[in-house]
VOZA-158319 format. One record per residue (C-alpha): x, y, z negated; residue in one letter; residue number from 1. Coordinates in steps of 0.5 Angstrom, whole numbers, plus 2048, in hexadecimal, padded with zeros to 3 digits. Example, Ala and Ser with C-alpha at 12.3 -4.5 7.8 and 13.67 -1.06 7.14 Angstrom:
% residues 2
X/Y/Z/rest/nr
819/7F7/7F0/A/1
81B/7FE/7F2/S/2
% end
This chain:
% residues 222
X/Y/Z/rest/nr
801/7FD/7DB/X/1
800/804/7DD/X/2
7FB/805/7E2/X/3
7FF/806/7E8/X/4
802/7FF/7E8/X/5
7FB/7FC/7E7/X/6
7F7/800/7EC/X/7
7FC/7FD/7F0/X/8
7FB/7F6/7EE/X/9
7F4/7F6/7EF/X/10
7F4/7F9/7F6/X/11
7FA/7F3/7F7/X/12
7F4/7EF/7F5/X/13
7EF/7F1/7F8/X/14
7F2/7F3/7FF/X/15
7F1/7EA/7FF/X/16
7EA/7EA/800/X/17
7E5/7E9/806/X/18
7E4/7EE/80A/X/19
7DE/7ED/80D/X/20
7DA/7E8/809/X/21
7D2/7E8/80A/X/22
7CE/7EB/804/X/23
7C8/7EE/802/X/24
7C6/7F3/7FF/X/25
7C5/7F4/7F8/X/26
7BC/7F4/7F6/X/27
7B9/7F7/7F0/X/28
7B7/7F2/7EB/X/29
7B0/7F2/7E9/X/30
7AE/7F7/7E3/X/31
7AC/7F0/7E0/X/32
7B1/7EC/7DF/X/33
7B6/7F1/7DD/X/34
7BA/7EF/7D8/X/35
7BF/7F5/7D5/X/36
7C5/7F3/7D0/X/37
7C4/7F5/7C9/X/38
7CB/7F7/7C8/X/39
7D1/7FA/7CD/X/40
7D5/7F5/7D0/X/41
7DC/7F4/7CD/X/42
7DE/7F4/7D4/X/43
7DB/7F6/7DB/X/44
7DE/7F1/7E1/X/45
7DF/7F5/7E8/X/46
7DE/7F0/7EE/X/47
7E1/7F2/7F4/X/48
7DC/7F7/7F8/X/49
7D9/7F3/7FE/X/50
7D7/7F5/804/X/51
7D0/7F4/808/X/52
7D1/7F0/80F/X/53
7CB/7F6/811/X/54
7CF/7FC/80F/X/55
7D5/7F9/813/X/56
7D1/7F8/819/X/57
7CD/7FE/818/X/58
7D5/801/818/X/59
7D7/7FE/81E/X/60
7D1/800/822/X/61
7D2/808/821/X/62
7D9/806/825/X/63
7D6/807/82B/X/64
7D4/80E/828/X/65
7DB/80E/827/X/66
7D9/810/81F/X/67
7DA/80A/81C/X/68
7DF/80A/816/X/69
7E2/802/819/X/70
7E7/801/81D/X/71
7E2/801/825/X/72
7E8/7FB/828/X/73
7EA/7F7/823/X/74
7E9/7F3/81F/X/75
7EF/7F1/81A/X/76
7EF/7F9/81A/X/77
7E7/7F9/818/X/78
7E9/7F3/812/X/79
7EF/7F6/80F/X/80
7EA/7FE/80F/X/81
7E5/7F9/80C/X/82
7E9/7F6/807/X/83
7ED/7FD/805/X/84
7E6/800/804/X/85
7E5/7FB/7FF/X/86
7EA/7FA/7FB/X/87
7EA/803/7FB/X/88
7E2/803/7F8/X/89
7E3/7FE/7F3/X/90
7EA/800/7F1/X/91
7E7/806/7EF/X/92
7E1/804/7EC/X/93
7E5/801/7E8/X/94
7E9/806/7E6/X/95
7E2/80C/7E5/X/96
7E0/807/7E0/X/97
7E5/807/7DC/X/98
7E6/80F/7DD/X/99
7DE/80F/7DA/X/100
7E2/80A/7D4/X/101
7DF/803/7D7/X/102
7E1/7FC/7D6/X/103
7E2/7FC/7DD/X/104
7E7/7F7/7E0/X/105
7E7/7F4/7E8/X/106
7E6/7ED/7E7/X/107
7E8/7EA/7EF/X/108
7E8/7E2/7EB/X/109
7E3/7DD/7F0/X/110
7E1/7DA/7E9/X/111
7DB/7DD/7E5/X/112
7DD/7E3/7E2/X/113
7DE/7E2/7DA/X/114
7D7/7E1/7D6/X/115
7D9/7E8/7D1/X/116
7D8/7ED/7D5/X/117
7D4/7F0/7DC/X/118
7D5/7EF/7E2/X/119
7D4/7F4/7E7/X/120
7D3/7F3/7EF/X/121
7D4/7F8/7F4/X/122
7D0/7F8/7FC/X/123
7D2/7FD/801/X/124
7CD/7FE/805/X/125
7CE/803/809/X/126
7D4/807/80C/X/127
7D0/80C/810/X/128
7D6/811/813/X/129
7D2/816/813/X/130
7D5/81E/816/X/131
7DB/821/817/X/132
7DD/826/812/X/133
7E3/82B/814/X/134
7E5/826/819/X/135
7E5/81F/813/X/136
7DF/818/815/X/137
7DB/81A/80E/X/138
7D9/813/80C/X/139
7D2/811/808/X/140
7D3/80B/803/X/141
7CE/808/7FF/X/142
7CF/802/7FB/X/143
7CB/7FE/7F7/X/144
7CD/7FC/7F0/X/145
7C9/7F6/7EC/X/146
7CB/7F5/7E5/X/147
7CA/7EE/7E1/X/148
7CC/7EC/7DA/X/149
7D1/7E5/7DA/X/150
7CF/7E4/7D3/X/151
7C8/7E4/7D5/X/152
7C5/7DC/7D8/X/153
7C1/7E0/7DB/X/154
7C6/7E3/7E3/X/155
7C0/7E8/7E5/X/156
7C4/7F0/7E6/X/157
7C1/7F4/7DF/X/158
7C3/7FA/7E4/X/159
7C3/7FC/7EB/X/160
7C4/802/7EF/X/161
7C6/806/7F5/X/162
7CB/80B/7F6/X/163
7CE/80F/7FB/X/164
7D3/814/7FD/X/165
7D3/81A/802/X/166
7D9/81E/803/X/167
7D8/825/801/X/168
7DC/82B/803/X/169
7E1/82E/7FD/X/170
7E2/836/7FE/X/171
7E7/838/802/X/172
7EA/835/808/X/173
7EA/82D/807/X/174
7E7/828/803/X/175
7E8/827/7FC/X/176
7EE/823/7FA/X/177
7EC/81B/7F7/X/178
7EC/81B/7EE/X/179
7F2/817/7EB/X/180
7F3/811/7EF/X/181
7EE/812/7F4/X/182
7F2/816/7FA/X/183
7F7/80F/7F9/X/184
7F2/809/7F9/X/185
7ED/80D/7FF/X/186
7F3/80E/803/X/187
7F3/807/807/X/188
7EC/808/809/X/189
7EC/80F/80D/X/190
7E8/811/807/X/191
7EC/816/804/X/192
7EA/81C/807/X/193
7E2/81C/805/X/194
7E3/819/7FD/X/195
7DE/814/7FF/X/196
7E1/80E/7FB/X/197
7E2/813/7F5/X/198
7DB/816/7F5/X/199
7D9/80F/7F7/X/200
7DC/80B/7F1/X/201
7DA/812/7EC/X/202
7D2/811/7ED/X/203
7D4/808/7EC/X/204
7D6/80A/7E5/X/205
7D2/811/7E4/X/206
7CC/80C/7E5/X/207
7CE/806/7E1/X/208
7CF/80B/7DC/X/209
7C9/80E/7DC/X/210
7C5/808/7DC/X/211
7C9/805/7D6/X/212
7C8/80B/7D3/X/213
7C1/80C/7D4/X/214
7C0/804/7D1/X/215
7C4/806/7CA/X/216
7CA/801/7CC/X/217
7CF/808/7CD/X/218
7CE/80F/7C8/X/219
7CE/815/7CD/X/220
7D4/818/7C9/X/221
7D8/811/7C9/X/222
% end
């Protein structure tokens, strides 16, 4: 199956998730009770981005501004905006990891992911939209990521971190256009002119990277 076809299987599935459900932010697990694999995982199972009932709220208050990047007046827009910025954030999580050659894979199951291999969960907590750049809302979206090992007893993240995106302007008269499937999967949540969901999903696998490198689970030249 080429990746094209798959891309659009994921954004099928995805596209029937919560918009709006109540989560809370990942929180840094204390330096003690730490336990890293000692080898990498055979696979890494991507669940669907969630976002933080705080973000959305925040969100929905700078409308009054008029500089959010929800819909002011309604909400079935608002869910479906929700929703579509889900479903663009994990489709090209997944997909960076697997440019960087990670085991990745999305797993939208509601059982437990399968006992070989990690686990990785995503949070959005902030959709600040941020200033107008040539006439374009240029987002800030930060997100943070916890990583467990489901074949360890033990559930507790061995990984968590933040990232964010902030869109830079290119040389020459507009915004950089997205890499490989970027400019596609960013299309549906108005994202697409400030790369936010690119550069966003670049710093979630550039970090994992280097942290798994960092603990000798991945060489650098690998």
């Amino acid at each position: 199956m080429n990746k094209s076809i798959s891309l659009a299987l994921l954004l099928s599935c995805l596209s029937c998730t919560a918009a709006d459900e109540p989560v809370k932010p990942a929180e840094a697990v204390p330096a003690g009770s730490i336990i890293w694999p000692t080898e990498m995982a055979k696979k890494i199972y991507i669940l669907p981005v969630k976002i933080d009932s705080g973000a959305i709220a925040d969100a929905k208050k700078k409308n009054e501004q008029g500089i959010s990047i929800l819909p002011s007046d309604d909400e079935d827009e608002t869910r479906k905006k929700l929703a579509d910025l889900k479903t663009d954030i994990t489709a090209s999580i997944v997909e960076k990891m697997k440019d960087a050659d990670l085991p990745a894979q999305v797993w939208t199951s509601s059982s437990p992911v399968p006992t070989d291999g990690w686990k990785l969960e995503g949070n959005v907590v902030n959709l600040d939209p941020g200033k107008k750049v040539l006439g374009t809302d240029n987002p800030v979206v930060g997100i943070v990521i916890s990583v467990a090992d489901s074949t360890h007893p033990i559930t507790q993240p061995f990984l968590v971190y933040n990232c964010s995106a902030k869109g830079k302007i290119a040389p020459g008269p507009g915004i950089s256009p997205f890499a490989k499937v970027g400019n596609f999967i960013a299309s549906s949540t108005g994202l697409k002119e400030s790369m936010q969901i690119d550069r966003l999903a670049d710093s979630v696998s550039e970090k994992f990277t280097e942290a798994i490198e960092g603990h000798g689970l991945k060489k650098k030249d690998d």
